[in-house]
C-alpha positions, 0 to 999 in steps of 0.5 A: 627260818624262826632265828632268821626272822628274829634277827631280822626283827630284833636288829630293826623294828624290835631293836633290842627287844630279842624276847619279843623278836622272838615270839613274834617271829616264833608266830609267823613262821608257825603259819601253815601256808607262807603266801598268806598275807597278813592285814595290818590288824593282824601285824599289830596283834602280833606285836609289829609296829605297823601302819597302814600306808598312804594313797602314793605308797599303797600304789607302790606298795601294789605295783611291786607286788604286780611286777613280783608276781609277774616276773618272780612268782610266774617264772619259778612257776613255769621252770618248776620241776615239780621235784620240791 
């Protein structure tokens, strides 16, 4: 996962920066619970470059996080086997 997040960093918001790519995604993957969300502070203290969205995109940004949960996480959760 860590090389997974790396590259995914260091090919967009860290373009050409792999050794920062790399610590901040050895960071994130350390968290214990991968649900967690992290505030706007807490991405810059990791080194992101972030900012905090305006009225329409907050919205958006909500509405999708509503419609994930609705039919993403509700239907992993109701066809779950309990085998993970």
């Amino acid at each position: 996962m860590q090389s997974f997040v790396q590259r995914v960093l260091a090919s967009r918001m860290l373009k050409g920066e792999h050794e920062k790519a790399r610590q901040i995604a050895e960071k994130l993957v350390s968290y214990k619970q991968q649900s967690i969300a992290i505030a706007t502070k807490d991405a810059t203290d990791l080194g992101l470059r972030v900012r905090e969205a305006s009225g329409e995109e907050a919205e958006l940004f909500w509405s999708f996080h509503r419609l994930w949960v609705e039919h993403i996480i509700e239907y992993v959760s109701s066809t779950a086997t309990g085998d993970c």
